[in-house]
N, C-alpha and C positions, 0 to 999 in steps of 0.2 A: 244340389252341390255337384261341380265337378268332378265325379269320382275317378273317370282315366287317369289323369294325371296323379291323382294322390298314391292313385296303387299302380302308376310305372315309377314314381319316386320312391315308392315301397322298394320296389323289384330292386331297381340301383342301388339304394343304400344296404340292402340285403345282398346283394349278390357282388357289390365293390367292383362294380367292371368300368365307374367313372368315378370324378371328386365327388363328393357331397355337394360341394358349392355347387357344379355342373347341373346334378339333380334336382336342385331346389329350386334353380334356376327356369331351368325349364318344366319344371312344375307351374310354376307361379307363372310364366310366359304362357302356356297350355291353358289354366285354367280362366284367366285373364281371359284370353281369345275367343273361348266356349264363351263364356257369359256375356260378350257381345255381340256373338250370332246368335244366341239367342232374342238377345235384345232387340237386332233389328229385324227378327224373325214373329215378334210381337209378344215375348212372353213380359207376364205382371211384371212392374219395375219393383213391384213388393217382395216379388219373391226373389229376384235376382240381388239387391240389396242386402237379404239377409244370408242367402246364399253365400254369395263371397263372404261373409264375416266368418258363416260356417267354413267356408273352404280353409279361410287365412285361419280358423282356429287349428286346424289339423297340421297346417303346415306347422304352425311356430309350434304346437306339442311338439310334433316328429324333431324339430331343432333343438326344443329344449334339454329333450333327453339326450341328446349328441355331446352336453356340456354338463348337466347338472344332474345329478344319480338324485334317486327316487325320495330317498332319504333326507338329502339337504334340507335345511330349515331355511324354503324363500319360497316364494309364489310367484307365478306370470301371472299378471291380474291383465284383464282387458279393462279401458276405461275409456270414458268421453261418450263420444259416437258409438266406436267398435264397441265400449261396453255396453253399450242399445241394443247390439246387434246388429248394424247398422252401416255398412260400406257402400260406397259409390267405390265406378274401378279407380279415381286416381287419389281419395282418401287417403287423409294421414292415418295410420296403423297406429292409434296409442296405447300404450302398456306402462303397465308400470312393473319394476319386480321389485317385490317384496321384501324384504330377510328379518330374520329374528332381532339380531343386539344389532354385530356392528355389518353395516355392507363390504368394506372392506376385506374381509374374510373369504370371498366370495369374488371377489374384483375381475379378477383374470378371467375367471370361467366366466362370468358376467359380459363382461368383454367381447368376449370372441364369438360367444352368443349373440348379442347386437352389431358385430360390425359383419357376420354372417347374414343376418336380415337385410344389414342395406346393400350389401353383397349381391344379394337374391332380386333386388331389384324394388325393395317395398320402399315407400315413403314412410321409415320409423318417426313415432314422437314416443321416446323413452324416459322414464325416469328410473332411479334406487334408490326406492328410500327405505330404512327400519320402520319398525311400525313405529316408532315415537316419532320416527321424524316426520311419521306421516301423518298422525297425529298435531303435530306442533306447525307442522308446513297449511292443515287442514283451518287450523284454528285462524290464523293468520290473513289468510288468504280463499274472499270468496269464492274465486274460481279452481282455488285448487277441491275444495271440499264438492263444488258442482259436479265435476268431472268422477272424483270418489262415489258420489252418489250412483250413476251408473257404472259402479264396477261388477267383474264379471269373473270369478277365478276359469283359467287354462290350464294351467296346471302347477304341480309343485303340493308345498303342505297348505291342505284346504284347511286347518284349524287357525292356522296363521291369517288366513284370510278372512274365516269369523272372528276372528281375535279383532282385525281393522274394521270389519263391517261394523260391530259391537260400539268398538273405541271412540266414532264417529256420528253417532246415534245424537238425534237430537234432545234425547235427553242429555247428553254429555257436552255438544259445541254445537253451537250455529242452530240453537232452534227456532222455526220453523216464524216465529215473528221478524227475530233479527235475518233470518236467511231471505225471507220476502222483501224486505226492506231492500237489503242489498240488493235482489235482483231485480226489485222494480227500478230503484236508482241505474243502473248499470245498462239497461234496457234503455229509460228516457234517455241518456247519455248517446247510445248506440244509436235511435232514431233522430237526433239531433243532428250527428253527422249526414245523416242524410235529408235535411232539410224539414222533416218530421211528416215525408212525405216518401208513398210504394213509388209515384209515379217521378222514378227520373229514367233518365233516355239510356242509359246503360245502368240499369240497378242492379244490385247485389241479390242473388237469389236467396244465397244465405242470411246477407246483417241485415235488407231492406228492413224497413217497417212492412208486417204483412207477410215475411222472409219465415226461412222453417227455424230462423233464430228464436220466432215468437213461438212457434210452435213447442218446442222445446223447452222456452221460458215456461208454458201450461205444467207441461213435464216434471220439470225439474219440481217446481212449489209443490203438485198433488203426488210427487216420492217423499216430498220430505214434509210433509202436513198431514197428508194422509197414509203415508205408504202405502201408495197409492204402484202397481209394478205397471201399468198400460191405459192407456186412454179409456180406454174399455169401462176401465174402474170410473171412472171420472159420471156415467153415466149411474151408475148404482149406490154412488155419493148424493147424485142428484145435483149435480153441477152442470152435467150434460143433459138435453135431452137427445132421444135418438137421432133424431133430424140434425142435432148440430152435431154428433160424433160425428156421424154420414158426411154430412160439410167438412170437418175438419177433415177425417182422412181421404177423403175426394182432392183437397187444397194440396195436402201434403202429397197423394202421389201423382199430381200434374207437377208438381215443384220436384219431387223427386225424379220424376221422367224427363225434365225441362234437362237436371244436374247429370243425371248419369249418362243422357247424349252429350252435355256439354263437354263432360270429362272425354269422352269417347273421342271427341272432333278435335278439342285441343289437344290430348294428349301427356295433360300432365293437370295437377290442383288447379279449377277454375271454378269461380264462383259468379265472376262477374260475365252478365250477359251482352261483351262487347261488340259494336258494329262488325267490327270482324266475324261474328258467329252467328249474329241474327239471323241469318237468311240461308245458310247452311242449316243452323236449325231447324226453322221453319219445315225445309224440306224434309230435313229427316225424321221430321218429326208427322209430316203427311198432308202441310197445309200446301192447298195451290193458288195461284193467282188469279180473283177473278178480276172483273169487267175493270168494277170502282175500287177494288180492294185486293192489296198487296199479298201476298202468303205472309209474308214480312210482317206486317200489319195485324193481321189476322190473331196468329200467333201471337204479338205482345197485346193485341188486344184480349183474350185470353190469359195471358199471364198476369196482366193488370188487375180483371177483374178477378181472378185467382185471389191475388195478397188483398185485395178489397175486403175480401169475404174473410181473410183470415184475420188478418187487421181489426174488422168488429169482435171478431170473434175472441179473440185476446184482448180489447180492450173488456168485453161483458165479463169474461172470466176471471180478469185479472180484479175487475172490482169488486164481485163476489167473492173471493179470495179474501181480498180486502176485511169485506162485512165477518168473514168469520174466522180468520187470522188475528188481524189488528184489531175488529171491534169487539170480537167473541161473539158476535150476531147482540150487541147490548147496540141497538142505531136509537135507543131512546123516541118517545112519543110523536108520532105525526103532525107537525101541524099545517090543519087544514088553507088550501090554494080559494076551491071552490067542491061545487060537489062529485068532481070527477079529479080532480087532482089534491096535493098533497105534498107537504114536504119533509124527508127525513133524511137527517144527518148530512142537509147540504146536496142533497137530490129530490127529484122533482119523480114520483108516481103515480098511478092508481090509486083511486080508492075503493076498489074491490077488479078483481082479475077479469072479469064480463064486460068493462067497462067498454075497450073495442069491440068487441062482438056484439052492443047494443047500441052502441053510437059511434060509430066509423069515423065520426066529424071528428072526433075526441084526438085521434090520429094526427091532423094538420094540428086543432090548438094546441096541443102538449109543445111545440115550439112557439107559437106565442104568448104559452105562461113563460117559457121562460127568457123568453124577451122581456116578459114586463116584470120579470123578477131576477135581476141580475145577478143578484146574491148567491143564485143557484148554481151549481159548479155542474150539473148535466143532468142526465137522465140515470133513473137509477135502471142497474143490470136485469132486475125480474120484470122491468118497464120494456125495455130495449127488447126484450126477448117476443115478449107479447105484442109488441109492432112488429115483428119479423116473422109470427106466427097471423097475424091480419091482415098485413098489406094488401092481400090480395082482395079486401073488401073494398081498395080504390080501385074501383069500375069506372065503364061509361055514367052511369046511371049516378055514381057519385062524384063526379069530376062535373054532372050538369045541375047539382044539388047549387039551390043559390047560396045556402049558406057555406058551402065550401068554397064559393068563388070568393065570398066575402071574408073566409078567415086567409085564405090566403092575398089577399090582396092587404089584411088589414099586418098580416107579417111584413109586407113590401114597404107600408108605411111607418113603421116603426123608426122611432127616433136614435134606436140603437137597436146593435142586437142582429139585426138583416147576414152580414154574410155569416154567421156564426151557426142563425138557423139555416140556410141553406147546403151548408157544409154539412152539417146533421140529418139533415132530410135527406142529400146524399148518399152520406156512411148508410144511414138505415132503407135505403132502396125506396124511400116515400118521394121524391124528387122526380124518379122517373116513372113510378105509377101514377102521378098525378100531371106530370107529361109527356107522355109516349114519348116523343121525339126525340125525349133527352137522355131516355135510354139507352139510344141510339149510338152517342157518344160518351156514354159511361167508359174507362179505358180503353177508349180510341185515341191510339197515338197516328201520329206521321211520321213515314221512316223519313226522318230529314233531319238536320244540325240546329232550324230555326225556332220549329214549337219542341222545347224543352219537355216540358208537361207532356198529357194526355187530355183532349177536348173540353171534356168534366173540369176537371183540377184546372188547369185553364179559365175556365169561364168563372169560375168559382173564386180564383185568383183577381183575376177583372172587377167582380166586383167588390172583395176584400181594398182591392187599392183606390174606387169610387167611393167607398164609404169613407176612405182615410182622410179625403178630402173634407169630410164633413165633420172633423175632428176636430175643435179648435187647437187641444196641447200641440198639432200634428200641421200648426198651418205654416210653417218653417219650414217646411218638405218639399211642397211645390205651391208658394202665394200665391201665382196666377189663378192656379186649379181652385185654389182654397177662396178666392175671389169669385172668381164666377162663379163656384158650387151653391154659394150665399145666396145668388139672385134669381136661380132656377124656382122656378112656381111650384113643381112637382119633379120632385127626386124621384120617386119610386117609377116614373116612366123610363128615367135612365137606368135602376137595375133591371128595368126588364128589357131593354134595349141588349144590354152585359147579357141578360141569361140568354137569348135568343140567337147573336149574333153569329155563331159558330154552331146553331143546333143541325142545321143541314150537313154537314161534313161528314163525306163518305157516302152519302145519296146518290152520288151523279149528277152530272151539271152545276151551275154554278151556285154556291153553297148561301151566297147572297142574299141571291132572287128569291131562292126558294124558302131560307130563313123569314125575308119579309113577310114571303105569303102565313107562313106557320105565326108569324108574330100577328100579324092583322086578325087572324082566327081568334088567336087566342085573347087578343085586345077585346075583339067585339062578344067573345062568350063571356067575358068581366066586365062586362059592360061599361064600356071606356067610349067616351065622346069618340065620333066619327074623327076630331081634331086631334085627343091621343090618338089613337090607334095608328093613325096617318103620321105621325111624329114617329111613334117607336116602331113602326115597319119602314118609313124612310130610313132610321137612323140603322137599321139592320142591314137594309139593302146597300147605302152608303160608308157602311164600317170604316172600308178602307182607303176613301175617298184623301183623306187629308193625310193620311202618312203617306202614299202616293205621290198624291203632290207638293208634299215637304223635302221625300228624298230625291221625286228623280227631277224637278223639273225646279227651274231658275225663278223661286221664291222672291226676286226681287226685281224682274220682270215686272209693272202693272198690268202685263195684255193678260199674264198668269193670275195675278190676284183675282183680274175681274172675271177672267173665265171659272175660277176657283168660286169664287162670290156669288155670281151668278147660279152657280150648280149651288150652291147652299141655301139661296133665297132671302132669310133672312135672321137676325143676329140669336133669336131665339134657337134656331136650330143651328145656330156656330153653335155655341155655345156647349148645346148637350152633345154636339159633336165630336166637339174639342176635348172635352173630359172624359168621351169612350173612347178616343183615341188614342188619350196618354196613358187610361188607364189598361187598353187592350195592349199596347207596345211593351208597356213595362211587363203584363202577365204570359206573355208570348216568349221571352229569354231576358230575365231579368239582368244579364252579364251580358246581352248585346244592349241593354240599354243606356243610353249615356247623355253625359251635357249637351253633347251637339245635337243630337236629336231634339232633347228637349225646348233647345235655342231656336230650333225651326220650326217647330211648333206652334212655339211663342208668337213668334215675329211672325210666321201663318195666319194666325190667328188676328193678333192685333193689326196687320195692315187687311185682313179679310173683315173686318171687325168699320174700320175707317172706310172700307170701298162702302160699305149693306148703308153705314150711318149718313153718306154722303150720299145715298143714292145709287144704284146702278147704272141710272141714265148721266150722271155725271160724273163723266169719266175726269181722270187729272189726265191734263195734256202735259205729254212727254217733256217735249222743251219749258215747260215751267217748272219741273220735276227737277230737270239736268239746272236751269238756271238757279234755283232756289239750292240745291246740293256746291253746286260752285260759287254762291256767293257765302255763304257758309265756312267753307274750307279755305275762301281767300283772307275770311277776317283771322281765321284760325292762323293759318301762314303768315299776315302781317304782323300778328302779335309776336311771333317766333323772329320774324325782321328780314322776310324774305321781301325783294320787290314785286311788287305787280307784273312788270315786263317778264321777268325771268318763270314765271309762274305760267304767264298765257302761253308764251314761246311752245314752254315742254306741253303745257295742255293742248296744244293746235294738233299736236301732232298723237294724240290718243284717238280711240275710236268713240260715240258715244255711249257702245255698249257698255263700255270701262264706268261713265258717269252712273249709269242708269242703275249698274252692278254693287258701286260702292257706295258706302255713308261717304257725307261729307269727310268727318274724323278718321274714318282709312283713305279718302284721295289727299288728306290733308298730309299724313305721316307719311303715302308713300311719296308722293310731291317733295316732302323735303328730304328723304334720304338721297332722290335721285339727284337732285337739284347740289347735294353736297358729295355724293362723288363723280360728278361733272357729266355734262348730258352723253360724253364719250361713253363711259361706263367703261373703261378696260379690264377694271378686276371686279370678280363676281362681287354685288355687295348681299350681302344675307343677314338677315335681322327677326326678330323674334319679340310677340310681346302674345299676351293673351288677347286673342280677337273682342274687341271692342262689343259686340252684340252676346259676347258670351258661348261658350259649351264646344269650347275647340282651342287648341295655341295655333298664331297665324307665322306661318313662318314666309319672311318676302324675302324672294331673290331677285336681283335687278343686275340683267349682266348683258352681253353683246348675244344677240339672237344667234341660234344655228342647228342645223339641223338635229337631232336625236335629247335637244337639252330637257326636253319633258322627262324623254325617257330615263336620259341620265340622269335626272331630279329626282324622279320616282326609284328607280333602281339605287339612288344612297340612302334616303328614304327608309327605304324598304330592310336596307343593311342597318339600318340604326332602328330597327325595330318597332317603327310608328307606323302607323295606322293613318292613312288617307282620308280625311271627311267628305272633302272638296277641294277644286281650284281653280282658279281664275286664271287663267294667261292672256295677257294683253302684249302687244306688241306695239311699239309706236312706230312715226311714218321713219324716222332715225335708227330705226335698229335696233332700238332697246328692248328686251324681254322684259317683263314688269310681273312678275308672277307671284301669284300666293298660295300656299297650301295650308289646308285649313287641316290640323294634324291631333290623334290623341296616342295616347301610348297603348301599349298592346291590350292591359289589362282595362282600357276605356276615362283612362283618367288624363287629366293635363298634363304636360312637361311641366315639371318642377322645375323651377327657376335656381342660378346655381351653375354649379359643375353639370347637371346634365345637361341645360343649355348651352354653358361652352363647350358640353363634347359635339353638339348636332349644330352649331354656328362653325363649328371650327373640320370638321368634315366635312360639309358642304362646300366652304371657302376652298378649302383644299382640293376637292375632287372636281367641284367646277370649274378651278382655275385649269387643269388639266386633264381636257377633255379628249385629247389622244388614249389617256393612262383609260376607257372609259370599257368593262369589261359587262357584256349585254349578261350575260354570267350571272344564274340569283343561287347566292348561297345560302339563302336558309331553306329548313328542311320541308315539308309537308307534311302538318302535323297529324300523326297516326289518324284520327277522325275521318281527318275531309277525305283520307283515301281512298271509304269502302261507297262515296256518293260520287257520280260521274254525269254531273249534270251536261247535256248535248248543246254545244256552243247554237245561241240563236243572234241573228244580227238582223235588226229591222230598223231603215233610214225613214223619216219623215221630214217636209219641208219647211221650216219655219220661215214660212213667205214676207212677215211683218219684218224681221231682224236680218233677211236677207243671208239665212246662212240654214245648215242642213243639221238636224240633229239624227246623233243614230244610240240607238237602244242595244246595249251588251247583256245577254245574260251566258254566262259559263260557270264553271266551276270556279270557286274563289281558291286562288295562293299565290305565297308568297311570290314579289315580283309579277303580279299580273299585268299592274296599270304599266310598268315599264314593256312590256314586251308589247302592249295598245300604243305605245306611244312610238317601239320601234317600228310600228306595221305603219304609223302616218309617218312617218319622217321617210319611210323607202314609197310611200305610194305620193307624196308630194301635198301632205292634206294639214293643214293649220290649225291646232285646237285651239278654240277661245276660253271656255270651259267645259270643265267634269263636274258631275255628281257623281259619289262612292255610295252605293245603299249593298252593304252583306249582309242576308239573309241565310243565316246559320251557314253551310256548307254552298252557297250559291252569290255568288256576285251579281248583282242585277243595277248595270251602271252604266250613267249617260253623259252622252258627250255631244258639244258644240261645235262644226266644226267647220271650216270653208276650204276651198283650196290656196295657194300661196296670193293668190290674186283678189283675197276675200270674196271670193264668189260660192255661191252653193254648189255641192256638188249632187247637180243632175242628174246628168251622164249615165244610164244603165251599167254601162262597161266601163266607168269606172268606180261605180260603187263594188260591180261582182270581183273588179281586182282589189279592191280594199278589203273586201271582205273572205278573199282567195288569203291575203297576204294574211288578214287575223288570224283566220284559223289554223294557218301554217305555224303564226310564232306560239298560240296560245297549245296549239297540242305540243310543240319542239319540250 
């Protein structure tokens, strides 16, 4: 405890040569500042935590008596936290005072006594109540009776205090079945807000799942079950054994050392671990950065596997709890699985406690009984425990046992059930003893905006969303997937494709290559055809092959199909491609995933699907591609009553890119927009319908071509709050801009049709019509996230020699207004975009563009790519 400052705030109040206020003041600033040079001087964060509560106790006595003579009937009660003992430095202070009949009586002194604490500079949470009201406020109200439970007298009349302690007894309210209840309800609630998962990218140290909420939660039930005063207790109940006390207060003071720097850096109540602190953190907390691996990283990998460990560990307690709480330990008769397992009251056990330690194997099948017995709602807690006490019997020696290779292979095939045991094997650390490498990535995150999750949780998710596919109620979701999932020979090569694909991450090098080879090992020690093995190491090695070339590269291109096609081989390995693809996108940031994406995919696929069926060697020639799309869209136009003349006229003057680019039914729609506000185009025409191929709104603008109109495009765009998928700009030999942006709204979803349509029809019109009024100016803000990641602008040009024009590859930071300010840097360098692809990967823009210069020619030129690329990174840093 700080004592300087208590006994110079002694001296003051004693000697009156300042205010009180003064003195308390800078007490409380004093000792504050002590306990942080301490801290970062390495003392326990256990002792500095109780510390301060002791210090704050002496402070609020020495105030109380300033207001309240010895005699009054009321009490300073410590409660919540502080009645734990228990402060971090920017903690709420809670109290409660006490008084006999009425509070009232009492009011003023009351008063002056609390607005002297926040005075002083504390974070108070106070209440007044009588004891009946505390009583009656207790009865009411779970949380207020939780918080009672650790109360703590300060001072005042200590009888009054046994008098609430007594009143509150669960012999009298809230006992200890109904208090369970509630807090377990109250808890699943709590974990739901956060997705019922420790691993999100800025988690709560405190409410996470895994968080010292759960910690706590332990707490609370074995005060009011067992009266129970310390965890301590918990082990001579025989609820703990010593290994798990060890665990648990290891969890809590890496969680409590995580919070009390937290508090320290921000400077005021924080719980949550935001990008803004991460890496401040990190430091202060002593991690460096090595080769492969961030400090950044490091550290939340650590704290990942921190709530991991706590996570099990409340969930085992919490169902022990359960069995002799709610059931009175009556779990009624066994009935028999086989002769090593067993089922009681809806859990799956042992049938004697030596069971691991004479058959190891026993370890993997306990999740395939309960695959083949769905009935069963999990493992029971004295089961769970005894796998966490043998794990370490998966060895070499029994990872090369055949019949381990065979139960776990015969889990993979399972007709249900798969990601539920995997997730299990997980939680209970059986996942990574029985494959190293996946150890590896147990709470490995990426400090970045785009993997959500942590590695594990991730893959884990992957294949949660491959199995969904095989769900019939569930084929509403995505029919393509749910189609081809039907025709696959052997599913279980695709979850082990999902488990592998990301097990190299954080290794060094490319996380691919090196996954295939770990997948081919692991194929050929399961003794898997030379033909598996070479499937599920391709498909490891190829992961990322098809979102690649769905986001950045012009999917309706055939040179791309077949080049696509070709690198796939044939429709067999589309196929399981295509379904680790959708399902690895979706498990990657389930909120960057969207229609459009999914759209590309599709049409990915099924025109990658028509090249393999066709053959590779027969290729479709272009000009019967473009002739077959135009004769299509002309029968389309006659039926609407356009002529033929009028039709070819405008089409002479398009490029054939335009053809090659659109469905017949978009050159049909834009043909007759432009065709009906005349081939002049004087006023912008802009028009909106949902894109015909699906997972985007197409918005076409058709206006007099000039310099900056991309940008201006993109810059109202941007101001109406939409989201870029893609665009086409075509230019005809007349003049005319003919452009499309393929658009979703911020949150990933279509323009609703309506009023929000005619607000972004009716701005556009406006803003294009007056392209002087055009302000390069992006007013929205940059959203807090993206601005603790500063990705290094990269710009690399290639020549796409077949289409006669140059593509160049963007990667920077992604915000608001970026595509405008790409579009200001081509209009001052003299360069023509044909098309964009937009691919945002969390906090990173990774986007390409088509482009030529005014004369449709590629641009060559060294010196003038390095000034195009002088001019980007000018506007994209302004």
């Amino acid at each position: 405890m700080p004592h300087a400052p208590l006994a110079e705030l002694e001296r003051r109040l004693v000697s009156g040569d300042c205010p009180p206020l003064d003195g308390f003041k800078q007490c409380v600033k004093a000792g504050a500042e002590a306990l942080a040079r301490r801290f970062a001087a390495g003392d326990p964060v256990e002792l500095l935590v109780r510390e301060r509560a002791g210090f704050l106790d002496a402070v609020l006595r020495r105030a109380w008596e300033l207001f309240l003579p010895a005699r009054v009937e009321a009490a300073l009660v410590a409660v919540g936290g502080y009645g734990r003992g228990e402060l971090h430095p920017a903690s709420d202070v809670d109290v409660l005072v006490l008084t006999g009949d009425d509070p009232e009586v009492l009011a003023s002194a009351i008063e002056r006594f609390v607005i002297l604490l926040w005075d002083m500079g504390l974070e108070i949470g106070h209440s007044v109540r009588s004891l009946a009201q505390c009583v009656t406020e207790a009865e009411q109200n779970v949380t207020v009776i939780t918080n009672l439970l650790e109360a703590r007298p300060l001072a005042g009349d200590l009888a009054l205090f046994e008098a609430m302690h007594s009143a509150i007894g669960p012999d009298r309210i809230w006992p200890s079945e109904a208090f369970f209840a509630a807090k377990l309800a109250e808890q699943e609630a709590r974990h739901r807000k956060f997705d019922d998962t420790a691993y999100n990218l800025e988690p709560n140290i405190k409410e996470n799942p895994g968080g010292l909420r759960d910690i706590q939660m332990i707490g609370w039930v074995a005060k009011r079950h067992f009266g129970a005063h310390t965890m301590q207790d918990l082990v001579s109940h025989g609820f703990l054994t010593d290994g798990e006390y060890r665990d648990l207060m290891a969890g809590q003071s890496h969680l409590w050392r995580i919070r009390f720097a937290l508090h320290l850096l921000a400077g005021r109540h924080e719980d949550r671990l935001l990008f803004d602190h991460q890496r401040a953190l990190a430091q202060a907390l002593g991690y460096q950065d090595l080769r492969h691996d961030l400090a950044v990283e490091q550290f939340m990998q650590d704290y990942y596997r921190t709530v991991m460990r706590l996570n099990r560990l409340n969930e085992m307690l919490l169902q022990l709890f359960r069995e002799v709480i709610v059931l009175k330990n009556d779990l009624g008769p066994p009935e028999p699985i086989n002769r090593r397992f067993q089922a009681r009251n809806g859990y799956v056990e042992v049938t004697d406690q030596s069971i691991f330690a004479r058959k190891p194997l026993a370890m993997l099948e306990i999740f395939l009984v309960l695959q083949q017995h769905p009935e069963l709602q999990g493992v029971r807690a004295s089961t769970i425990r005894l796998i966490r006490a043998h794990r370490h019997l998966i060895d070499e020696r029994f990872r090369s046992d055949i019949k381990a290779r065979s139960l776990f292979m015969e889990i993979l095939r399972q007709p249900s059930g798969i990601s539920k045991a995997l997730r299990r094997m997980n939680r209970y650390g059986i996942l990574a003893r029985y494959i190293p490498a996946f150890g590896n990535i147990v709470g490995r995150m990426q400090y970045d905006l785009f993997h959500v999750y942590t590695v594990d949780e991730h893959t884990l998710r992957l294949i949660r969303n491959l199995r969904r596919f095989a769900v019939p109620e569930l084929r509403n979701e995505f029919p393509l997937c749910s189609r081809v999932f039907e025709t696959l020979p052997k599913p279980h090569l695709l979850y082990l494709a999902g488990l592998f694909h990301d097990i190299a991450k954080g290794r060094g090098g490319d996380h691919s290559l090196l996954g295939a080879r770990d997948a081919w090992d692991f194929c050929k020690r399961h003794e898997l055809s030379d033909y598996d093995a070479r499937l599920v190491s391709w498909l490891v090695e190829k992961h990322l092959l098809m979102s690649m070339t769905a986001q950045r590269k012009d999917i309706e291109d055939p040179e791309v199909v077949q080049a696509f096609a070709a690198d796939v081989g044939d429709v067999n390995r589309l196929d399981y491609l295509y379904l680790l693809t959708v399902a690895d996108m979706r498990a990657t940031n389930p909120k960057r995933w969207n229609s459009w994406k999914n759209s590309l995919l599709g049409q990915l696929y099924t025109s990658a699907r028509n090249t393999l069926t066709r053959g590779l060697d027969r290729r479709q020639d272009q000009d019967d591609l473009i002739g077959q799309k135009q004769d299509e869209a002309r029968a389309q136009l006659a039926r609407l009553g356009y002529s033929e003349d009028e039709v070819t006229q405008l089409w002479l003057t398009l490029t054939l890119d335009y053809f090659l680019q659109s469905t017949p039914e978009e050159i049909a729609w834009h043909t007759a927009l432009v065709l009906d506000a005349g081939m002049g185009v004087e006023h912008p025409v802009v028009e909106m319908r949902a894109a015909p191929r699906g997972g985007a709104t197409e918005i076409f603008i058709c206006v007099r071509d000039r310099d900056k109109l991309f940008a201006h495009s993109t810059a109202l765009l941007d101001q109406l709050a939409l989201n870029v998928q893609a665009a086409r700009i075509q230019t005809s030999d007349s003049g005319c801009a003919m452009n499309s942006f393929y658009v979703l709204e911020e949150d990933g979803s279509l323009v609703a049709p309506g009023a929000r349509e005619e607000e972004i029809v009716m701005t556009l019109r406006v803003g294009l019509a007056a392209p002087e009024s055009f302000d390069p100016g992006i007013s929205r803000r940059i959203p807090r996230q993206l601005k603790h990641f500063d990705t290094p602008t990269e710009i690399v040009f290639d020549q796409d020699e077949a289409h006669r024009r140059t593509e160049l590859r963007l990667r920077a930071s992604d915000r608001p207004g970026l595509l405008s300010r790409v579009g200001q840097a081509f209009a001052e360098c003299g360069v023509r975009l044909n098309s964009a692809r937009v691919a945002t990967l969390g906090a990173v823009a990774e986007d390409t563009f088509l482009i030529t210069d005014r004369q449709n020619r590629p641009l060559r030129d060294p010196a003038r790519q390095a000034r195009l690329t002088e001019v980007l990174r000018r506007k994209l840093a302004s």
